[in-house]
C-alpha positions as a Markdown table, in Angstrom:
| # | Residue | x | y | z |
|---|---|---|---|---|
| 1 | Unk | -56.5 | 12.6 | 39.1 |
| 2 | Unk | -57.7 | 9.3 | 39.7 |
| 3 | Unk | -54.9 | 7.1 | 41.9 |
| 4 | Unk | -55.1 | 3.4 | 42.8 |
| 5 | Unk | -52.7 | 2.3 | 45.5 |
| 6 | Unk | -51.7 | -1.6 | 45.0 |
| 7 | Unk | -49.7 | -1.7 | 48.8 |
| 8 | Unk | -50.9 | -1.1 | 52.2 |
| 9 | Unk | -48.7 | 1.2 | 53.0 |
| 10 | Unk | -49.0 | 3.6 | 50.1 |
| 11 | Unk | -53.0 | 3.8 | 51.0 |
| 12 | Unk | -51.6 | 5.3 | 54.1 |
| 13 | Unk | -48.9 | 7.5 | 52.5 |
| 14 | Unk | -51.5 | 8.9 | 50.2 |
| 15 | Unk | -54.3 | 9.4 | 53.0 |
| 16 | Unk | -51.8 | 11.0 | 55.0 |
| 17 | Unk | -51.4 | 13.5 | 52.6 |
| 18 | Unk | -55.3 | 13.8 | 52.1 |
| 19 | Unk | -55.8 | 12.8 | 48.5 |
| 20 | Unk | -59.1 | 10.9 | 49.1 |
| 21 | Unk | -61.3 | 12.5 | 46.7 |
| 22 | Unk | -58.5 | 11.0 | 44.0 |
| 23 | Unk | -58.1 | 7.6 | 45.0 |
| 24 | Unk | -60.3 | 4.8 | 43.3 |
| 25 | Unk | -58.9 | 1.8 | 44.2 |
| 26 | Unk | -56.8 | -0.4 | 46.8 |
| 27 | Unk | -55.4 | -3.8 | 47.1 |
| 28 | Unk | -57.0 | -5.9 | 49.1 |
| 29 | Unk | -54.9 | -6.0 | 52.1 |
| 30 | Unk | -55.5 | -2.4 | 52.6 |
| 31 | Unk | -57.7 | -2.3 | 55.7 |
| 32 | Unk | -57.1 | 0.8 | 56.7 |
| 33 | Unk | -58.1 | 4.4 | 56.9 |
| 34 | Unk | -61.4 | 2.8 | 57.6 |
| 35 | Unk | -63.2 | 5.3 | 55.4 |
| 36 | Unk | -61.9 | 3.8 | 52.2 |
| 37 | Unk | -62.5 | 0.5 | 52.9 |
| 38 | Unk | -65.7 | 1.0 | 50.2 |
| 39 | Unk | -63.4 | 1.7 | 47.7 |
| 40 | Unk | -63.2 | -1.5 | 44.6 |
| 41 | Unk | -60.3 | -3.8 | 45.3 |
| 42 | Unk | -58.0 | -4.9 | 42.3 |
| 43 | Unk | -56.5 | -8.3 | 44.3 |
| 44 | Unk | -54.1 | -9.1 | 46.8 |
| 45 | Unk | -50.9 | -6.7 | 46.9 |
| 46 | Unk | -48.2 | -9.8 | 45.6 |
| 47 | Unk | -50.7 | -10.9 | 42.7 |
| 48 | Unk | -52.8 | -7.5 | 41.6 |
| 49 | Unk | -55.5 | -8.4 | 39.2 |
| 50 | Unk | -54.0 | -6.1 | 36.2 |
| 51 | Unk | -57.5 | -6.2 | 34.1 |
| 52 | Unk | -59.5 | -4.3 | 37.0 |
| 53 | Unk | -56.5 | -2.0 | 37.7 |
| 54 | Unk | -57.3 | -1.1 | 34.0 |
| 55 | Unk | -61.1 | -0.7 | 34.3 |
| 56 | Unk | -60.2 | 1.8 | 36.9 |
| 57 | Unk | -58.9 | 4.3 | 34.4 |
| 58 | Unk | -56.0 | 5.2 | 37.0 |
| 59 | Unk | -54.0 | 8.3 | 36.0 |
| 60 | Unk | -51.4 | 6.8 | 38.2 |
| 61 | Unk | -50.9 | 3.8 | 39.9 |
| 62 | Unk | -48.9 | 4.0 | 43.2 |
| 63 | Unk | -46.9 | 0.5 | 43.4 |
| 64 | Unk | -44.4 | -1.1 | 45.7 |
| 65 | Unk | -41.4 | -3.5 | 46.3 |
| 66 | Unk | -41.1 | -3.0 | 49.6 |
| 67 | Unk | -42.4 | -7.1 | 50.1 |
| 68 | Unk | -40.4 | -9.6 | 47.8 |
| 69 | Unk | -42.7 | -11.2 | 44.9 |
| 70 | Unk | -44.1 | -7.4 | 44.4 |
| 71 | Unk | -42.1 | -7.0 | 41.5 |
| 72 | Unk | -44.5 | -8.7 | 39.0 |
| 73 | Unk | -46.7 | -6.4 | 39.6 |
| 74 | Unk | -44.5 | -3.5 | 38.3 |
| 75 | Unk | -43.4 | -5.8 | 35.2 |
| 76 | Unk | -47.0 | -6.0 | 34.0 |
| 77 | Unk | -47.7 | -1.9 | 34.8 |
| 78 | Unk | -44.9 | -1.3 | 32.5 |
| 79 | Unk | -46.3 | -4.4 | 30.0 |
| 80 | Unk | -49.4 | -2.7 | 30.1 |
| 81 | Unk | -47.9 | 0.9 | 29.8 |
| 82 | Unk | -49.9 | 2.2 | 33.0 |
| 83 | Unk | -48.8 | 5.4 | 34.4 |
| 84 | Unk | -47.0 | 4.6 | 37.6 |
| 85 | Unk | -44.7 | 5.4 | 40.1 |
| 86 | Unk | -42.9 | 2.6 | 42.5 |
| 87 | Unk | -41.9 | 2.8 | 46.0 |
| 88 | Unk | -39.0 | 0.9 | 47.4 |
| 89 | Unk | -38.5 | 1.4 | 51.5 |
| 90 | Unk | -36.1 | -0.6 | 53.2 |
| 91 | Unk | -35.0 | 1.5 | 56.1 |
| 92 | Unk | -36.8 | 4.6 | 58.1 |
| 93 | Unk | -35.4 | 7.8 | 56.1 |
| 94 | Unk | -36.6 | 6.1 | 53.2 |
| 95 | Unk | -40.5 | 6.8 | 54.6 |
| 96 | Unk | -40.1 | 10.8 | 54.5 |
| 97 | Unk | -38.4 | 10.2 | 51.2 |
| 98 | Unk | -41.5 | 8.4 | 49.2 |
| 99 | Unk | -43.9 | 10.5 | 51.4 |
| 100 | Unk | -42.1 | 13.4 | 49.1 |
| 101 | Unk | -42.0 | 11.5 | 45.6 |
| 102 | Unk | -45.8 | 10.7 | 46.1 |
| 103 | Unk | -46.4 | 14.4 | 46.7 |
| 104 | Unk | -44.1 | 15.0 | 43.6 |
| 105 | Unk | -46.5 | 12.8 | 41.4 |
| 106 | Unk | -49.9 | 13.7 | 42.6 |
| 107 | Unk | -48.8 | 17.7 | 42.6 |
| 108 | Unk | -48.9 | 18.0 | 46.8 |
| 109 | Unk | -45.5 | 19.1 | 47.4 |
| 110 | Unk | -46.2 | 21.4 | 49.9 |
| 111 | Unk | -48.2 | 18.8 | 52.1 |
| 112 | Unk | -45.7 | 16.2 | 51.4 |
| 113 | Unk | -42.6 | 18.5 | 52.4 |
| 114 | Unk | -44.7 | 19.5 | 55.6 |
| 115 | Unk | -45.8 | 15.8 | 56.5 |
| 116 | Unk | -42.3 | 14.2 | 55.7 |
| 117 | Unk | -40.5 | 17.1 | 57.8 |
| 118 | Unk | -43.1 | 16.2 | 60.8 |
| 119 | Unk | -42.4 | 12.4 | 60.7 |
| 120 | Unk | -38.7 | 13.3 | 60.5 |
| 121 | Unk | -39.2 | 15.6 | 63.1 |
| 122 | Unk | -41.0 | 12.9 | 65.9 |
| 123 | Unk | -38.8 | 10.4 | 64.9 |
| 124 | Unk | -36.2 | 12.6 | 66.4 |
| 125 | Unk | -38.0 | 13.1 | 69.7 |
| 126 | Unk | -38.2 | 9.3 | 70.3 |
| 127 | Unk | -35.0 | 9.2 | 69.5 |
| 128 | Unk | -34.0 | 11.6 | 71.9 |
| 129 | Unk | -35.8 | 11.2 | 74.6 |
| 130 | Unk | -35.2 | 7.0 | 74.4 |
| 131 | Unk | -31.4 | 8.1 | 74.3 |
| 132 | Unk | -31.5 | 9.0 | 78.4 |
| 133 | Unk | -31.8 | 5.0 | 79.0 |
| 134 | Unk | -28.2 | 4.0 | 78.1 |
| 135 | Unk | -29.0 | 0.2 | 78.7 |
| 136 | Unk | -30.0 | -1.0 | 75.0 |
| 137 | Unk | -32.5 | -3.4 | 75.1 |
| 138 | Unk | -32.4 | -6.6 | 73.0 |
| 139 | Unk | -35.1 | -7.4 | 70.7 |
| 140 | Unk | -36.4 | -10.1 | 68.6 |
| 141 | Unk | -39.1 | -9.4 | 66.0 |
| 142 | Unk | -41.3 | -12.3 | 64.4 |
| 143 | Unk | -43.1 | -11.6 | 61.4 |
| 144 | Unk | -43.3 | -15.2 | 60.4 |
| 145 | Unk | -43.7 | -18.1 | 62.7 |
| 146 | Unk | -43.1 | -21.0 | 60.5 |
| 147 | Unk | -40.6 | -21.4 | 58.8 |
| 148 | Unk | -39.0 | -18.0 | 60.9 |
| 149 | Unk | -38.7 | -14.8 | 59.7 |
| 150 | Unk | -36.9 | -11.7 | 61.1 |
| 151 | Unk | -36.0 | -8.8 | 60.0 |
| 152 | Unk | -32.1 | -8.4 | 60.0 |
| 153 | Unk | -29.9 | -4.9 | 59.5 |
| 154 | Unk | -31.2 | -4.0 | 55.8 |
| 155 | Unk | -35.0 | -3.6 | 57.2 |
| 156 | Unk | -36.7 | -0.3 | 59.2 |
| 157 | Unk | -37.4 | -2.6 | 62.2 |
| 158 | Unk | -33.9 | -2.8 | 62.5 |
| 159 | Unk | -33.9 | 1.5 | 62.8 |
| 160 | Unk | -37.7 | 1.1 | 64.7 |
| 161 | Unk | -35.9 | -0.2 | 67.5 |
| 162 | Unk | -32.5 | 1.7 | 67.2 |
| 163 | Unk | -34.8 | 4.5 | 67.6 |
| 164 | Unk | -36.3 | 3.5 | 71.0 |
| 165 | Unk | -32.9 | 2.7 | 72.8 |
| 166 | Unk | -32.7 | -0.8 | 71.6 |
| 167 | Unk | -31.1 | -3.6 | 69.5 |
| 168 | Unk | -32.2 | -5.7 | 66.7 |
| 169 | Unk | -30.9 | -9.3 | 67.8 |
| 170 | Unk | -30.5 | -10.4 | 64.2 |
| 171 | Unk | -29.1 | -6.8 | 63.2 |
| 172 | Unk | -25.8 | -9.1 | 62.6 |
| 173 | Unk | -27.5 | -10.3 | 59.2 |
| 174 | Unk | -27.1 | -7.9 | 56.4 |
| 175 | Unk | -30.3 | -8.3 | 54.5 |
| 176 | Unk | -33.7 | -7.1 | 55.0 |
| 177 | Unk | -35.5 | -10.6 | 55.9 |
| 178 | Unk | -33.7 | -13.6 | 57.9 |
| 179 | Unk | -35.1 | -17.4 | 57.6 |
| 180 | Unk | -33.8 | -18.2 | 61.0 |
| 181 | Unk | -34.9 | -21.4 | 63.8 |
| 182 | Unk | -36.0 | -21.2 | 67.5 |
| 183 | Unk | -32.6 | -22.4 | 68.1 |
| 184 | Unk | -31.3 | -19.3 | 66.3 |
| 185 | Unk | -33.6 | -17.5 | 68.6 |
| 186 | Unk | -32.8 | -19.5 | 72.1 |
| 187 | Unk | -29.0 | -18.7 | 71.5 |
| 188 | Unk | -29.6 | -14.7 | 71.2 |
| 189 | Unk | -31.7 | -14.9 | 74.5 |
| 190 | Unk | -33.6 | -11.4 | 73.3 |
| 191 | Unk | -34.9 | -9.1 | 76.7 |
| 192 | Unk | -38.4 | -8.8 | 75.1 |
| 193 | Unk | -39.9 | -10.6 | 71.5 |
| 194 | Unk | -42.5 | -8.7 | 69.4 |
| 195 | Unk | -44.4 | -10.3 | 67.3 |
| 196 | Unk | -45.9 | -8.8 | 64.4 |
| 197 | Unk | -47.4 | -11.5 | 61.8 |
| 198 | Unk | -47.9 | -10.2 | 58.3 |
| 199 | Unk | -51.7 | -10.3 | 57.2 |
| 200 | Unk | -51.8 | -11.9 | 60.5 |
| 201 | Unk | -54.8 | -10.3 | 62.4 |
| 202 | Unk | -53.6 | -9.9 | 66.2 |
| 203 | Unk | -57.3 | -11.9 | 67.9 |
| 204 | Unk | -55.6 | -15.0 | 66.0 |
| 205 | Unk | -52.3 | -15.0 | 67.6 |
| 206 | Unk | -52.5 | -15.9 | 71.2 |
| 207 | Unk | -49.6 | -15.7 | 73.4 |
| 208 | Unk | -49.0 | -19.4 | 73.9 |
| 209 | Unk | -47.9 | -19.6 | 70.7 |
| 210 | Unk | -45.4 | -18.1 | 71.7 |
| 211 | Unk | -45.1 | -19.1 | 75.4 |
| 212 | Unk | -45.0 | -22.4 | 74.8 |
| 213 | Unk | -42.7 | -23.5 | 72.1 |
| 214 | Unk | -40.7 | -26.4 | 74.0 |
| 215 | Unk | -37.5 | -25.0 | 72.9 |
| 216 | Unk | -37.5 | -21.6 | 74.6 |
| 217 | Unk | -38.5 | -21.9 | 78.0 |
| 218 | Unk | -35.4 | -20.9 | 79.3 |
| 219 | Unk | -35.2 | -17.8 | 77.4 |
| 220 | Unk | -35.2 | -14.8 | 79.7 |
| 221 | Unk | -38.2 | -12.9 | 77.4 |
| 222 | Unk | -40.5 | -16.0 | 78.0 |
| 223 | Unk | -39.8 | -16.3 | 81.7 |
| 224 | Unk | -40.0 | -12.7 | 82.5 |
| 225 | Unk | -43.0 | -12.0 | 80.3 |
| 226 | Unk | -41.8 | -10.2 | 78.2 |
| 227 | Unk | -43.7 | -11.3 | 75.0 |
| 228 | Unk | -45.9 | -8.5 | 73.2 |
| 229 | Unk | -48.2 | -9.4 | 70.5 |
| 230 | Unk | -48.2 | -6.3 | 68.4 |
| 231 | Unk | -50.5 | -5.2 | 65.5 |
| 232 | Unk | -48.6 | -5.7 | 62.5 |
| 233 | Unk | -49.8 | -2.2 | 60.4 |
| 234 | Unk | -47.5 | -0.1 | 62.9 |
| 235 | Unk | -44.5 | -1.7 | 62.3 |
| 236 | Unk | -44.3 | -4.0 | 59.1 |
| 237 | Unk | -45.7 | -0.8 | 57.0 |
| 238 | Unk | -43.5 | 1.7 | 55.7 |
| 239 | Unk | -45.7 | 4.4 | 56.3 |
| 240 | Unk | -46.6 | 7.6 | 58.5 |
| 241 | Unk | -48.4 | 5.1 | 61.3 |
| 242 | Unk | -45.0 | 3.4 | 62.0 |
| 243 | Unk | -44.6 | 6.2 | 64.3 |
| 244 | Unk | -47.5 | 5.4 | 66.7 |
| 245 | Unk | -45.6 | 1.9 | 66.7 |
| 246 | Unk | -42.3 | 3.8 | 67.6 |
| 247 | Unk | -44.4 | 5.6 | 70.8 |
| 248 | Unk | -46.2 | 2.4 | 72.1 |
| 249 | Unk | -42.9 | 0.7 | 71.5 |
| 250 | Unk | -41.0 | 3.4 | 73.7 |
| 251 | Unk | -43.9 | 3.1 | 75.9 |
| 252 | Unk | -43.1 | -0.9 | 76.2 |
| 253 | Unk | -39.5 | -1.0 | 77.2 |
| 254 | Unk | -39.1 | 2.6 | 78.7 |
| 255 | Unk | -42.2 | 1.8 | 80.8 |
| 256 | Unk | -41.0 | 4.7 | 83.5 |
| 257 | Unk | -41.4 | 7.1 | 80.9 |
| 258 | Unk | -44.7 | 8.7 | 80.8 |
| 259 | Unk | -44.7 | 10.0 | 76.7 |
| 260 | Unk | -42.2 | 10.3 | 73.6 |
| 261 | Unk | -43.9 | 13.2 | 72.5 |
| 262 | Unk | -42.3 | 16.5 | 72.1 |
């Protein structure tokens, strides 16, 4: 079978579940397992170049909506008739579920059952073992800095930090991605803010971007120092790595814990 993955996180799905050999070709924001970063690119995940999909001779074509703008790709896969499947995450469960229909269509059921039941499974022990801290922690998450953009309730960063014993400040907003303002922000007063800039990579962002926007310096995350530049492919990609972003985020606020693994 030859596979091309046109989304970050499916590369991840589908190396999680060992099917190297049969991919041929990523997206180009797909920097990681490092090992397939030889592999021919077919363009940026929100405008794939359709043509070199094609040269690929792909028996299937693992696609995504999980960012908004991804569903022209999937219009011109079906234009084009090219066997594909399409993933559509918005919330945590939904990770072990497409971990499954991947295995469905690429015939590794028996991995995919094992490695979904396993996510499912440490997701649980964060859970649990965050659960003995009954003070919930308040969080803000920036994956955009201007205009702002945070995820509210309809998003898996929303259950990321319901996970570790916390809250999503913007959890009060039904859909998946808020356009908010630092004033927005400044009123919620978050305990710690995360920032996790998509295609952002983290030696770019340096704290004072943060630290010193004029309008939060009375904010108790800023004065406390409680501002943590994260990298942004273990917890803005639905895949099997958002659970190292679960452990180092336990690991953040639950600092008097020594691990959140079973």
């Amino acid at each position: 079978m030859r596979i091309v993955s046109i989304c970050p996180s499916n590369t991840e799905i589908l190396y999680a579940l060992g099917l190297g050999e049969q991919v041929v070709g990523l997206d180009d924001h797909s920097d990681w397992p490092p090992e397939w970063q030889h592999l021919p690119r077919v363009g940026p995940d929100l405008s794939i170049d359709m043509d070199r999909v094609a040269a690929l001779a792909p028996d299937l074509v693992v696609a995504s909506l999980s960012v908004p703008g991804m569903e022209a790709n999937v219009e011109a896969l079906q234009a084009r008739g090219i066997p594909h499947i399409v993933l559509n995450p918005s919330r945590i469960a939904d990770i072990a579920a497409d971990i499954r229909l991947v295995g469905e269509a690429t015939d590794t059921r028996t991995q995919a059952e094992q490695l979904a039941s396993r996510f499912a499974e440490r997701v649980e022990t964060i859970r649990q073992t965050a659960a003995q801290f009954p003070a919930k922690t308040r969080l803000y998450w920036e994956w955009w800095p201007n205009p702002i953009y945070t995820p509210g309730r309809g998003n898996w960063l929303t259950d990321v930090s319901e996970i570790v014993g916390a809250v999503n400040v913007f959890s009060d907003y039904p859909e998946a991605n808020v356009k908010a303002t630092r004033e927005m922000v400044r009123e919620r007063d978050p305990d710690h803010i995360c920032v996790v800039w998509c295609g952002i990579e983290l030696k770019r962002i340096k704290p004072a971007m943060i630290t010193e926007r004029p309008e939060w310096q009375e904010m108790d995350a800023i004065r406390q120092g409680r501002v943590h530049l994260l990298e942004e492919g273990l917890y803005c990609r639905p895949s099997p790595r958002i659970l190292d972003g679960l452990e180092q985020l336990a690991s953040l606020i639950h600092p008097q814990q020594k691990t959140f693994r079973a």
